[in-house]
N, CA, C and O atoms as a CHARMM CRD file, in Angstrom:
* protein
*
  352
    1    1 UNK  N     -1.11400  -7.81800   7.17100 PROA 1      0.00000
    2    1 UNK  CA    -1.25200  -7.68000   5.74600 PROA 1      0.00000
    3    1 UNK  C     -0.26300  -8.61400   5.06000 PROA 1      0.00000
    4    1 UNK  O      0.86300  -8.92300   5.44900 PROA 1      0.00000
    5    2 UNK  N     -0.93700  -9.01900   3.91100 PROA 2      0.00000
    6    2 UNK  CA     0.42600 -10.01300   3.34500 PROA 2      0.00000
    7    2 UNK  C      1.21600  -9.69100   2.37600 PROA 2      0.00000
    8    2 UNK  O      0.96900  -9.34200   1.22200 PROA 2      0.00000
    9    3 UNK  N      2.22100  -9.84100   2.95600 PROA 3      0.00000
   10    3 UNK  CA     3.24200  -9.15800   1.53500 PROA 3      0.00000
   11    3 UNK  C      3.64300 -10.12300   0.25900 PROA 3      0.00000
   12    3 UNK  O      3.97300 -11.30900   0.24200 PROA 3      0.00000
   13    4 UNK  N      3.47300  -9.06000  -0.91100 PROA 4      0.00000
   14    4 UNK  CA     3.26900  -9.54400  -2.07900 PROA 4      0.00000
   15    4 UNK  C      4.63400 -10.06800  -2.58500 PROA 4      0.00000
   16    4 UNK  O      5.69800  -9.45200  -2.51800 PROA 4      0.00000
   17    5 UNK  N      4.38200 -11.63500  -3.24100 PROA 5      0.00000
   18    5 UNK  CA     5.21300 -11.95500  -3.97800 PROA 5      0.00000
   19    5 UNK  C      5.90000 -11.80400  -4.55300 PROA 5      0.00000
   20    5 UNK  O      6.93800 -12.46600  -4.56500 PROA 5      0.00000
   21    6 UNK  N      5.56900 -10.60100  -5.50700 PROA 6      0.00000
   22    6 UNK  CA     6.04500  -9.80800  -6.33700 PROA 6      0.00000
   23    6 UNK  C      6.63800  -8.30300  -5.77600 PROA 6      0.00000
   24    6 UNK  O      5.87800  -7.53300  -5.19000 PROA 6      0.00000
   25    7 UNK  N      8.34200  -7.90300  -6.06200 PROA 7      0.00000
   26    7 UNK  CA     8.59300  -6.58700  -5.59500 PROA 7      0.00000
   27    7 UNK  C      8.50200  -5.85400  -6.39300 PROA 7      0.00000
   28    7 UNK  O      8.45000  -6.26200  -7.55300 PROA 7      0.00000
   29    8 UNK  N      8.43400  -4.24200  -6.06400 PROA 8      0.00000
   30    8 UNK  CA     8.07000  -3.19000  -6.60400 PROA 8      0.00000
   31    8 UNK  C      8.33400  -3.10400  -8.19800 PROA 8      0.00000
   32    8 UNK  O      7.59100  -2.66500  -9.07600 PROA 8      0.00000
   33    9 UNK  N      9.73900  -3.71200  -8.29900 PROA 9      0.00000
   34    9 UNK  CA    10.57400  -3.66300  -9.48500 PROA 9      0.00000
   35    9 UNK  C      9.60700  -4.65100 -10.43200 PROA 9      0.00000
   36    9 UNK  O      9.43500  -4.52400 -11.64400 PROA 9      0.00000
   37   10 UNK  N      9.21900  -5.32500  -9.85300 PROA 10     0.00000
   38   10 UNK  CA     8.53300  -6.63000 -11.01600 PROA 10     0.00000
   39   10 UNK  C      7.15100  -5.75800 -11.09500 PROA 10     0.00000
   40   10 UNK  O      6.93900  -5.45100 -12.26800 PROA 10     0.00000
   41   11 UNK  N      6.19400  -5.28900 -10.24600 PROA 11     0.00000
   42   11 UNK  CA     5.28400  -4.88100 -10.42300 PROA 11     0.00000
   43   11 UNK  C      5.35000  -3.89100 -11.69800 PROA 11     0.00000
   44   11 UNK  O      4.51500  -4.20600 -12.54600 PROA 11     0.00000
   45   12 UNK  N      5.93000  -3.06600 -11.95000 PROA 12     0.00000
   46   12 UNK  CA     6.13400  -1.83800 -12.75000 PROA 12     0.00000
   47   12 UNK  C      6.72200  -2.39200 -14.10100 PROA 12     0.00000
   48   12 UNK  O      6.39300  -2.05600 -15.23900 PROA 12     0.00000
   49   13 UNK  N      7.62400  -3.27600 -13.73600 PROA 13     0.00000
   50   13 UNK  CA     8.09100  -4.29900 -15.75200 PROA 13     0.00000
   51   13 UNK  C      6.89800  -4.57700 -15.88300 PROA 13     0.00000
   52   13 UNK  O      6.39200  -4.14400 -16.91800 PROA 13     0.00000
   53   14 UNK  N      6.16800  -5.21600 -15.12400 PROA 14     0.00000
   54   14 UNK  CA     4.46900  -6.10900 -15.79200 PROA 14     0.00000
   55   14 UNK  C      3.97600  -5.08900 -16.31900 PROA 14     0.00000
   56   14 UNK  O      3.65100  -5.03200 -17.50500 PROA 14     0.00000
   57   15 UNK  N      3.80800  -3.71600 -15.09700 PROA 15     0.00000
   58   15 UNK  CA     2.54200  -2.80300 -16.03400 PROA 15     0.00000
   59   15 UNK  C      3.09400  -2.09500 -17.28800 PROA 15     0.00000
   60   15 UNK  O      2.50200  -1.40000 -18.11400 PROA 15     0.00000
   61   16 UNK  N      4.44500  -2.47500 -17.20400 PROA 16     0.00000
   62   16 UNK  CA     4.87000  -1.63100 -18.09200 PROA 16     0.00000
   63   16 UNK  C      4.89600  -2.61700 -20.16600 PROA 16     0.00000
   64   16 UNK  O      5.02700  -2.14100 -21.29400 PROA 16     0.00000
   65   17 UNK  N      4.70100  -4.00700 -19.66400 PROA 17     0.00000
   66   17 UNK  CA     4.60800  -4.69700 -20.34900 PROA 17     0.00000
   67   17 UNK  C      2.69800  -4.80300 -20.83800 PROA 17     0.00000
   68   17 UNK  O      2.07400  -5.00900 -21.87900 PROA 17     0.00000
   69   18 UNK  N      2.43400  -4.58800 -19.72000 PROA 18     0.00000
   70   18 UNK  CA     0.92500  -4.36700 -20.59600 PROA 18     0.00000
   71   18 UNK  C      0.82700  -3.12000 -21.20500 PROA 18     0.00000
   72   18 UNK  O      0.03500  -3.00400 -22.14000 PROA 18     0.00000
   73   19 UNK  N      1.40800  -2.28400 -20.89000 PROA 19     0.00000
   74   19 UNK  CA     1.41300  -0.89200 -21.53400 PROA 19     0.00000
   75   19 UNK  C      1.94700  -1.44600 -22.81800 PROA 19     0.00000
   76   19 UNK  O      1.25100  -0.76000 -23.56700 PROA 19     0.00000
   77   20 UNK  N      2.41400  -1.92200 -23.34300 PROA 20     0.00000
   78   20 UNK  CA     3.46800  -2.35800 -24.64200 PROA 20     0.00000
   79   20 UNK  C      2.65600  -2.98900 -25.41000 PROA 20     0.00000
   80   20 UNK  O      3.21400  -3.59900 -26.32100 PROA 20     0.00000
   81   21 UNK  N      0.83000  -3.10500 -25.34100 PROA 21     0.00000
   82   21 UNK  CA     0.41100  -4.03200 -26.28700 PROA 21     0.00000
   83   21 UNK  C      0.11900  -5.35600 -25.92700 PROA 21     0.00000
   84   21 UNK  O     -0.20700  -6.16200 -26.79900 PROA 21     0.00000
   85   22 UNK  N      0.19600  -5.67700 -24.74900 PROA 22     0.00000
   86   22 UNK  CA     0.20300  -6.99000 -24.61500 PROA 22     0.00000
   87   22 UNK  C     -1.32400  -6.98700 -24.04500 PROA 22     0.00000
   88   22 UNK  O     -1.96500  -5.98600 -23.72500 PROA 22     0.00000
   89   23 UNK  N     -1.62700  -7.93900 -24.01000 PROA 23     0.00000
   90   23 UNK  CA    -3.41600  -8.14600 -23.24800 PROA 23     0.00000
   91   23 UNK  C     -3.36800  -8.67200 -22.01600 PROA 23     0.00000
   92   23 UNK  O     -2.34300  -9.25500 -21.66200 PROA 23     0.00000
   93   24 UNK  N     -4.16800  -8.58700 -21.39300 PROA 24     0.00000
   94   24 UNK  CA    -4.28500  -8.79900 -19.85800 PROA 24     0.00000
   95   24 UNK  C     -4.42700 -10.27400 -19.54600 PROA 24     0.00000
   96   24 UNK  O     -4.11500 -10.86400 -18.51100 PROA 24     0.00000
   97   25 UNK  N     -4.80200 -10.60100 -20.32200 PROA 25     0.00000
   98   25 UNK  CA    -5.31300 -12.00300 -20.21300 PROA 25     0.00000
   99   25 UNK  C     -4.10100 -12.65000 -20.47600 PROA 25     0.00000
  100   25 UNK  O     -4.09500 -13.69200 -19.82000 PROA 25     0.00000
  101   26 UNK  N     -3.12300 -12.53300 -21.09100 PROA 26     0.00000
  102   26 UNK  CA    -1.63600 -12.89600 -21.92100 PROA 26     0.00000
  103   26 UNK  C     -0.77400 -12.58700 -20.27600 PROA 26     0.00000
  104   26 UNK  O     -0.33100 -13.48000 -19.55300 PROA 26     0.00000
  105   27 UNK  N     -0.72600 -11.34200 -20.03900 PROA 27     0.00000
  106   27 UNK  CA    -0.00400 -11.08400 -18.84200 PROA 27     0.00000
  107   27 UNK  C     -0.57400 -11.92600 -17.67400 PROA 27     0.00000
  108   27 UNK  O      0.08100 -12.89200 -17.28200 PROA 27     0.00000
  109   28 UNK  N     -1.94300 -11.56600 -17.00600 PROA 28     0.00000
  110   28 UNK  CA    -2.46700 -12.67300 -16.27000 PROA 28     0.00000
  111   28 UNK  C     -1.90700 -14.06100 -15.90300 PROA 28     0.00000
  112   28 UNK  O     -1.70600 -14.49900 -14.77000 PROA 28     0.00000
  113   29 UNK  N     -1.69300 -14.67400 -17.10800 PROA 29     0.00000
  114   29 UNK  CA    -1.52400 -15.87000 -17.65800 PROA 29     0.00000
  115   29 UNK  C      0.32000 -16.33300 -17.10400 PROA 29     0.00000
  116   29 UNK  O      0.74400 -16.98400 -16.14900 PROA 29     0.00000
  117   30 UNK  N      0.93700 -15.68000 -18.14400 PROA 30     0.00000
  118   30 UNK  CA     2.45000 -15.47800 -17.74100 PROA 30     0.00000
  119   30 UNK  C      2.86600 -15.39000 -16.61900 PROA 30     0.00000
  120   30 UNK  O      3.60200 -16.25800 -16.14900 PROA 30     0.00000
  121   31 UNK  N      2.42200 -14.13900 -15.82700 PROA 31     0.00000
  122   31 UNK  CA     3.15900 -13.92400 -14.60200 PROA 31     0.00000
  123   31 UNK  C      2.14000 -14.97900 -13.54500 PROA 31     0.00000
  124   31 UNK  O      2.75200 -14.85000 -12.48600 PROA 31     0.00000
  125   32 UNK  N      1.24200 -15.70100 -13.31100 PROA 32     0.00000
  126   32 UNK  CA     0.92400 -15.98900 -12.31600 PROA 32     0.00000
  127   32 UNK  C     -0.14700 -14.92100 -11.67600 PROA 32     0.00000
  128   32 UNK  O     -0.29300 -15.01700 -10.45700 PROA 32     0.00000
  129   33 UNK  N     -0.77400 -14.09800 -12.23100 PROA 33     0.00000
  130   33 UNK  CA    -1.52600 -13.20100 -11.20900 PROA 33     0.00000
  131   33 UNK  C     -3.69000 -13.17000 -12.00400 PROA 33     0.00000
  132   33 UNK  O     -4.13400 -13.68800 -13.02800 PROA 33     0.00000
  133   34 UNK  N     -4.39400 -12.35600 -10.94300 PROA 34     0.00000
  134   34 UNK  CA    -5.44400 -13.09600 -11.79600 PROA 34     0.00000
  135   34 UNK  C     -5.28000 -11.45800 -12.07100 PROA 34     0.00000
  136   34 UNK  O     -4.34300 -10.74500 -11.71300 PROA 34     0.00000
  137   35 UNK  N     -6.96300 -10.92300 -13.11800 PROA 35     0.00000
  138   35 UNK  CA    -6.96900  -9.99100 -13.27600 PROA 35     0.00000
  139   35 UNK  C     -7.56600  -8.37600 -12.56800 PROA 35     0.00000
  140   35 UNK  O     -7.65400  -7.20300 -12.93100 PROA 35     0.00000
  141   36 UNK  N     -7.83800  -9.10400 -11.51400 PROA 36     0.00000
  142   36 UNK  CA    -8.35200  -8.02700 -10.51600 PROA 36     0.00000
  143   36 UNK  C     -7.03000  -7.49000  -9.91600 PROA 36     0.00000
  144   36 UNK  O     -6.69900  -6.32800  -9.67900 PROA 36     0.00000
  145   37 UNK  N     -6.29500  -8.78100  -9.71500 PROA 37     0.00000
  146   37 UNK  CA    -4.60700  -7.72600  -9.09200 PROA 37     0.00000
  147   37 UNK  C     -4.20800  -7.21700 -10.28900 PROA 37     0.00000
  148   37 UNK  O     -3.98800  -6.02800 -10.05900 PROA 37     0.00000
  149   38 UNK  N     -3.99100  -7.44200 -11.43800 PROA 38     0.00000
  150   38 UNK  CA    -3.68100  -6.50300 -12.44300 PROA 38     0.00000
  151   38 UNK  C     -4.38700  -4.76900 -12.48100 PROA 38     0.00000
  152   38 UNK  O     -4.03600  -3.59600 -12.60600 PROA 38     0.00000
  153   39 UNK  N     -5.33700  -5.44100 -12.32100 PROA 39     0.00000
  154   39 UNK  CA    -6.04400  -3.80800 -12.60200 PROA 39     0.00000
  155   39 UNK  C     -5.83400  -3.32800 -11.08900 PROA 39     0.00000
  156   39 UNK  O     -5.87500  -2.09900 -11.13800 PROA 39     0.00000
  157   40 UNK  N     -5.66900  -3.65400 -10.03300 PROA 40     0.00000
  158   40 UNK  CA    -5.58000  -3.29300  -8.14900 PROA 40     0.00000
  159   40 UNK  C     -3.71000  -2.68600  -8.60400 PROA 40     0.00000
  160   40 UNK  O     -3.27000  -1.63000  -8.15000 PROA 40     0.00000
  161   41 UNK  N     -3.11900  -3.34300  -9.27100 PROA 41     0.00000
  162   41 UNK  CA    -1.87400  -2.16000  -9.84400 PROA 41     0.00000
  163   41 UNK  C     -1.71200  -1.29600 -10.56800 PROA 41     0.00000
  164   41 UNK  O     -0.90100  -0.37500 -10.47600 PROA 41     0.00000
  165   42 UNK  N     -2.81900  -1.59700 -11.73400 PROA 42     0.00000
  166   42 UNK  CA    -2.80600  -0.27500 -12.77400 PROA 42     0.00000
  167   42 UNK  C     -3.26200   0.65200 -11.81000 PROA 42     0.00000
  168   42 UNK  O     -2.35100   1.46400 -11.64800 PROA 42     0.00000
  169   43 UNK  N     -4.08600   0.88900 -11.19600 PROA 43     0.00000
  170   43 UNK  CA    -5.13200   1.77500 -10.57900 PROA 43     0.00000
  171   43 UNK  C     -4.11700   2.59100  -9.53000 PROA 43     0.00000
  172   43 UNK  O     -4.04500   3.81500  -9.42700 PROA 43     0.00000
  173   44 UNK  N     -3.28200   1.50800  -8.71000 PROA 44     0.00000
  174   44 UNK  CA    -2.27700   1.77800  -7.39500 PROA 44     0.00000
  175   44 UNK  C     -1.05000   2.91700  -8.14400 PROA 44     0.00000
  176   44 UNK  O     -0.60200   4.00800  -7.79000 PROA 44     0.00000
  177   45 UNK  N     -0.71600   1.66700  -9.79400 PROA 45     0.00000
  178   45 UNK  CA     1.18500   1.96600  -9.79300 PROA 45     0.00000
  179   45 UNK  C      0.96600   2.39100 -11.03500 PROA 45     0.00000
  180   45 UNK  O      1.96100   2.38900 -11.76000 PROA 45     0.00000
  181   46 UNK  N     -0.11800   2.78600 -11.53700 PROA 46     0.00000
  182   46 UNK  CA    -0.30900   3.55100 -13.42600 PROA 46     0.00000
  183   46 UNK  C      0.87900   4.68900 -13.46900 PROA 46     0.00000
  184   46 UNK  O      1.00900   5.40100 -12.47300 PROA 46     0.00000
  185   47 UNK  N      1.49200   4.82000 -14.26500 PROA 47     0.00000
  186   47 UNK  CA     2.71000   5.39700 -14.95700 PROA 47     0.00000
  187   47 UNK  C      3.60000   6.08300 -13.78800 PROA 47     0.00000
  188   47 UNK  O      3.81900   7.28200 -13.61300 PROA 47     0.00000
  189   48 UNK  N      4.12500   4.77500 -12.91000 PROA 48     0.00000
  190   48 UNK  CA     5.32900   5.56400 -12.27100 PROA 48     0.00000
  191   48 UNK  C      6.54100   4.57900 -12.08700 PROA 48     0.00000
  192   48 UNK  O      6.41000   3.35500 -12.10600 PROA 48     0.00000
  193   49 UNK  N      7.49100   5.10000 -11.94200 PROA 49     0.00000
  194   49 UNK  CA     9.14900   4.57100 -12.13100 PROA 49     0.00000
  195   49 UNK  C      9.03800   3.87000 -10.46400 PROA 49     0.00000
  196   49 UNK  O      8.40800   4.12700  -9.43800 PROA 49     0.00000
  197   50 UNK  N      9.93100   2.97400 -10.85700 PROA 50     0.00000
  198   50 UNK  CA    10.64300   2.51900  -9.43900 PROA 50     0.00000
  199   50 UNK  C     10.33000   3.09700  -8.74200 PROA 50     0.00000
  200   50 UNK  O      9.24400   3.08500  -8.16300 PROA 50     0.00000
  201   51 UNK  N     11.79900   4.20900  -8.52200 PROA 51     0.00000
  202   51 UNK  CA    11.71600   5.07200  -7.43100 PROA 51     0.00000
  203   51 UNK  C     10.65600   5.88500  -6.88300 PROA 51     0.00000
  204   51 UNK  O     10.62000   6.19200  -5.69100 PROA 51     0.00000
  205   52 UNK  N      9.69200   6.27900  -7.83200 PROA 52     0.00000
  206   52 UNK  CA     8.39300   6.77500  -7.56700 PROA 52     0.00000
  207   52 UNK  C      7.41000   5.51600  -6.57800 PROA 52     0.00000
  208   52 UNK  O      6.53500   5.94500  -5.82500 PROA 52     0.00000
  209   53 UNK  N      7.61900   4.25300  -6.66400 PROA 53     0.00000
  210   53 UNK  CA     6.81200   3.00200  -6.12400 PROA 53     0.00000
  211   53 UNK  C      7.88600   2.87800  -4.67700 PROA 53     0.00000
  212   53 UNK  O      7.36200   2.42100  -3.66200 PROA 53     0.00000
  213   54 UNK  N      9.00900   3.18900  -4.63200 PROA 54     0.00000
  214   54 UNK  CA     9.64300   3.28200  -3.49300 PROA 54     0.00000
  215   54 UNK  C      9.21000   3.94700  -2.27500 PROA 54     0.00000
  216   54 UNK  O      8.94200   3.48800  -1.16400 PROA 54     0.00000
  217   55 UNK  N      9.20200   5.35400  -2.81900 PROA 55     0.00000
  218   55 UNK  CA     9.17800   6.35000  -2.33300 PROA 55     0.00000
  219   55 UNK  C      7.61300   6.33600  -1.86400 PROA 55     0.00000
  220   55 UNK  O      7.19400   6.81200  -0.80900 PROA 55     0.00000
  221   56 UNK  N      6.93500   5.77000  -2.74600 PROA 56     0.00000
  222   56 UNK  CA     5.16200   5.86700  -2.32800 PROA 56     0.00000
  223   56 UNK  C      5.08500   4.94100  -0.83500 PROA 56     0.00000
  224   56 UNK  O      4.45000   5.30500   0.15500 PROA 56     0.00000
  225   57 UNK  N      5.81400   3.79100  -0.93100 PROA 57     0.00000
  226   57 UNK  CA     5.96800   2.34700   0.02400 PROA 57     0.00000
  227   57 UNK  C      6.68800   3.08900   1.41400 PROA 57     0.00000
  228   57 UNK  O      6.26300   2.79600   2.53200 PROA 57     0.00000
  229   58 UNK  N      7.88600   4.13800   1.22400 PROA 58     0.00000
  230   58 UNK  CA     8.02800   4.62500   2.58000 PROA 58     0.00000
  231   58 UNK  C      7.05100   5.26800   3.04200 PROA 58     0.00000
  232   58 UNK  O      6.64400   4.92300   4.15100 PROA 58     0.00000
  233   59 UNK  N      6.29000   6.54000   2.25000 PROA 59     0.00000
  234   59 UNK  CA     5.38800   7.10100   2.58200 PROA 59     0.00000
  235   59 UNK  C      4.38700   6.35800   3.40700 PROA 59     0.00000
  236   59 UNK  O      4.14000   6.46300   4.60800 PROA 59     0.00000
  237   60 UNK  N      3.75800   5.42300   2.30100 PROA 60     0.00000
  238   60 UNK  CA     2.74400   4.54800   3.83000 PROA 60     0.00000
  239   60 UNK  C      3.33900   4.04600   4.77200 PROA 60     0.00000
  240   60 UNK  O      2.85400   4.37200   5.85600 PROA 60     0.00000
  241   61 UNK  N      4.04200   3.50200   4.81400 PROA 61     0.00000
  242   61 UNK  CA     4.85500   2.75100   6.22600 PROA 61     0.00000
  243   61 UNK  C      4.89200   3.74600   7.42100 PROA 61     0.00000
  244   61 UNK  O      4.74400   3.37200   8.58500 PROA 61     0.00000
  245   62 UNK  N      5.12200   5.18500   7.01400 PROA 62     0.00000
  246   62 UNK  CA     5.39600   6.49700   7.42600 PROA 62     0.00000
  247   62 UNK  C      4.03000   6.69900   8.05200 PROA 62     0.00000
  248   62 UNK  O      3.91300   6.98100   9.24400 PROA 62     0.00000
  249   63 UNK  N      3.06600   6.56000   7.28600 PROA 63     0.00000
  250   63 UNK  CA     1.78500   7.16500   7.54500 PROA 63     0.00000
  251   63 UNK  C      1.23200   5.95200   8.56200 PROA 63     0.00000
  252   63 UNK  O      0.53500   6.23200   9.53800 PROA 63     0.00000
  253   64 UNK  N      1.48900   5.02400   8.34100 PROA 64     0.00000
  254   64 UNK  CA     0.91600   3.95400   8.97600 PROA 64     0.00000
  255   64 UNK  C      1.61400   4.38100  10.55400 PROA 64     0.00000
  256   64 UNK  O      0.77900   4.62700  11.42300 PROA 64     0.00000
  257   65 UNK  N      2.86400   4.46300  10.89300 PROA 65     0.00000
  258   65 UNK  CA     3.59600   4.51400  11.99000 PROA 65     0.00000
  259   65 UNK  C      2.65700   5.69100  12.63800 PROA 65     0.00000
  260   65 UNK  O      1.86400   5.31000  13.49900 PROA 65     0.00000
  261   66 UNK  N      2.67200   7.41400  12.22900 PROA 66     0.00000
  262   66 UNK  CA     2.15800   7.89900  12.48300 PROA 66     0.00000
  263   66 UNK  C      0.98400   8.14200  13.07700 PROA 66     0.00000
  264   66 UNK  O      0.80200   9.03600  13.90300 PROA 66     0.00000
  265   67 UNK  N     -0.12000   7.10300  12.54900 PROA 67     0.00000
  266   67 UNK  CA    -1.57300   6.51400  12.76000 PROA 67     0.00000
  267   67 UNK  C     -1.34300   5.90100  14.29700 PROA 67     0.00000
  268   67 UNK  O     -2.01200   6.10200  15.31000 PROA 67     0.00000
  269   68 UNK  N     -0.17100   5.09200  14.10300 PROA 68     0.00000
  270   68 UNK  CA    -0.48100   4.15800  15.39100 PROA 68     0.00000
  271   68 UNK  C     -0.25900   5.28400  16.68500 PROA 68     0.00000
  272   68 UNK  O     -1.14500   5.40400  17.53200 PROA 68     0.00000
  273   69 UNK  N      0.89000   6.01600  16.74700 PROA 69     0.00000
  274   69 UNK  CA     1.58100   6.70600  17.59800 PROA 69     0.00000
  275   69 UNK  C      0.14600   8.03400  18.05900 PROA 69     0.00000
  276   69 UNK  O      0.06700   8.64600  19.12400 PROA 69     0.00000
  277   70 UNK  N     -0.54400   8.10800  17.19500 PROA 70     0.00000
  278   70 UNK  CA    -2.13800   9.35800  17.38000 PROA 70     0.00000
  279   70 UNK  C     -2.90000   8.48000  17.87100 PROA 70     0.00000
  280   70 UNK  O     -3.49000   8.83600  18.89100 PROA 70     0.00000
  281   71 UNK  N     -3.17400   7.03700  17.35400 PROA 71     0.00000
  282   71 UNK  CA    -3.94000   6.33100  18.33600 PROA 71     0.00000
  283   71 UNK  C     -3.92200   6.04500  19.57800 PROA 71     0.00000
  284   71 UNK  O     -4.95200   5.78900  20.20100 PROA 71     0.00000
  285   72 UNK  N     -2.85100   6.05200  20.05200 PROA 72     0.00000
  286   72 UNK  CA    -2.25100   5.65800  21.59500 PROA 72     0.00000
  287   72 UNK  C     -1.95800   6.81300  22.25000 PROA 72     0.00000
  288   72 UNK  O     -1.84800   6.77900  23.47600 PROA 72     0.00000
  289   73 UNK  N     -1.76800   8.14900  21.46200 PROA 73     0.00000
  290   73 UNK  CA    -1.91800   9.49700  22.22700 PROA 73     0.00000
  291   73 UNK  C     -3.39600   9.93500  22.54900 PROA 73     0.00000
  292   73 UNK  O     -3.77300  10.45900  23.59700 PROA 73     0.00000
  293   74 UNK  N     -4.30000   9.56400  21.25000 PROA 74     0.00000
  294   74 UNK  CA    -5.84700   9.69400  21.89900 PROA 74     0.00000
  295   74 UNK  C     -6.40300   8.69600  23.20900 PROA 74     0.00000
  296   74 UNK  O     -7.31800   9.08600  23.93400 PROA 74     0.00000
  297   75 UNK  N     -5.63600   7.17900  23.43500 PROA 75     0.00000
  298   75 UNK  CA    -6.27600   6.35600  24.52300 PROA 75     0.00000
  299   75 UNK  C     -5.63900   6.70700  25.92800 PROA 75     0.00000
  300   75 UNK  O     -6.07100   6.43200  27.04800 PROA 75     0.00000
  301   76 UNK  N     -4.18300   7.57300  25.46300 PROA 76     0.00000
  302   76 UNK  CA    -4.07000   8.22800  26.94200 PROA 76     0.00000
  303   76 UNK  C     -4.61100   9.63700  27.47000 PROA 76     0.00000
  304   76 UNK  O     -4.69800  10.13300  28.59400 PROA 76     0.00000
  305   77 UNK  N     -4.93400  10.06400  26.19800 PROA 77     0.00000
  306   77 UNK  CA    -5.94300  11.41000  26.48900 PROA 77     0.00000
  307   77 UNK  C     -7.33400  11.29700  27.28700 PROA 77     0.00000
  308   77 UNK  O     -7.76500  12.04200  28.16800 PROA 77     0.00000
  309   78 UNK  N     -7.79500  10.37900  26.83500 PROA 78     0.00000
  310   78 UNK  CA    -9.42600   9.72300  27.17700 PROA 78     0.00000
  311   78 UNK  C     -8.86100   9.19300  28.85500 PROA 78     0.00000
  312   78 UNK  O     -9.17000   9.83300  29.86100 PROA 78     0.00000
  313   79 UNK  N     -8.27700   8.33600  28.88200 PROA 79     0.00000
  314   79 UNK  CA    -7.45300   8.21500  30.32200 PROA 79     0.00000
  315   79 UNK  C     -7.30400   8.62500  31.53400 PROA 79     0.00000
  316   79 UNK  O     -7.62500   8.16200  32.62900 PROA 79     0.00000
  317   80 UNK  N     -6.55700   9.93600  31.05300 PROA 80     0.00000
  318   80 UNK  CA    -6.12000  11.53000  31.41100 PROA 80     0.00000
  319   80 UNK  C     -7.44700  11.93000  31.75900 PROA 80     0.00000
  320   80 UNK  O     -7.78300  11.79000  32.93500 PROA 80     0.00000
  321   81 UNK  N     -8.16800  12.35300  31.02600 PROA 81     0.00000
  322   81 UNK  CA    -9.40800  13.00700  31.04000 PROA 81     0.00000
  323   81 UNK  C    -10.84200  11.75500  31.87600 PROA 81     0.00000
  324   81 UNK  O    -11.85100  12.38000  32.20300 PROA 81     0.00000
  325   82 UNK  N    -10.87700  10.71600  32.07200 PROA 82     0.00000
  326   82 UNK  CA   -11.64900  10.12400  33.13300 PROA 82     0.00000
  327   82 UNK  C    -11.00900  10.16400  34.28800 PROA 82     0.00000
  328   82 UNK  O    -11.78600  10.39300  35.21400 PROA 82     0.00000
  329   83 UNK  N     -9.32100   9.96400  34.78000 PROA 83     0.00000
  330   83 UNK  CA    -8.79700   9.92300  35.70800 PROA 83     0.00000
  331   83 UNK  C     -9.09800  11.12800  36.87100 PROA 83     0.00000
  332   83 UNK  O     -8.99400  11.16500  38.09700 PROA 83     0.00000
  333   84 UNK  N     -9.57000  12.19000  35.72000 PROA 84     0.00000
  334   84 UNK  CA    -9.43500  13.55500  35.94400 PROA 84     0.00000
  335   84 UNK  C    -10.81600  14.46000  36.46600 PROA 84     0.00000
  336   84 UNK  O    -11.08800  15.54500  36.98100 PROA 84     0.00000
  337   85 UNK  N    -11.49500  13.18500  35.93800 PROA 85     0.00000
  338   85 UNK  CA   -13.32200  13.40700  35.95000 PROA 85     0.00000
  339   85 UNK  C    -13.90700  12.97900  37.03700 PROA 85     0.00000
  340   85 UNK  O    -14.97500  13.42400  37.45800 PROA 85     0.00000
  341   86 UNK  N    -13.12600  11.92500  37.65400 PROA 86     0.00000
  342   86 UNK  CA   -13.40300  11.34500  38.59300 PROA 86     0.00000
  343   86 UNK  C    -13.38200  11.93700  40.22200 PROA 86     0.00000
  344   86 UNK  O    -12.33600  12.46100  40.60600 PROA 86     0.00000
  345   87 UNK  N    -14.61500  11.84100  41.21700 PROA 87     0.00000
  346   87 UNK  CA   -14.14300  12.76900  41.92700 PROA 87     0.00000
  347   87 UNK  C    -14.31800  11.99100  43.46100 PROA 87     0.00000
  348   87 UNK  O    -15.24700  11.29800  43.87700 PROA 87     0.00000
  349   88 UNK  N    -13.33700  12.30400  43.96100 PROA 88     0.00000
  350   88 UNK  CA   -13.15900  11.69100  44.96100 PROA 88     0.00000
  351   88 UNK  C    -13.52400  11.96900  46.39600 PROA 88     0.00000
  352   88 UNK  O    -13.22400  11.16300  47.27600 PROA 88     0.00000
């Protein structure tokens, strides 16, 4: 996955600057971004603080780790269970 140019802290001034009246097309423009990632953050980071965008970013990392560690417990289960099926 590619990590974004922009950190958490900048993400949340922008939305928080379109929140202020400004137009999308104006922000777009300024920061460098088109308007589908604008709205792919309103949608993601709509009214939360920093620490709230922090705390969301460990969470997946968290969840992601988790995912991998159930995946590799299910391919030694399946494993386990043909090794086991097998009859000699």
């Amino acid at each position: 996955m590619r990590k974004s140019r922009f950190t958490e802290e900048q993400i949340v001034a922008i939305l928080k600057e379109s929140e202020g009246g400004v137009t999308g097309k104006e922000i777009c423009r300024k920061h460098g971004i088109s308007n589908q990632t604008l709205y792919h953050w309103k949608n993601k980071y709509a009214g939360m603080n920093v620490s709230d965008v922090r705390r969301l970013k460990t969470l997946e990392d968290e969840n992601a780790q988790l995912k991998k560690i159930l995946g590799e417990q299910a391919l030694l289960i399946d494993g386990y269970k043909n090794a086991l099926s097998k009859k000699y």
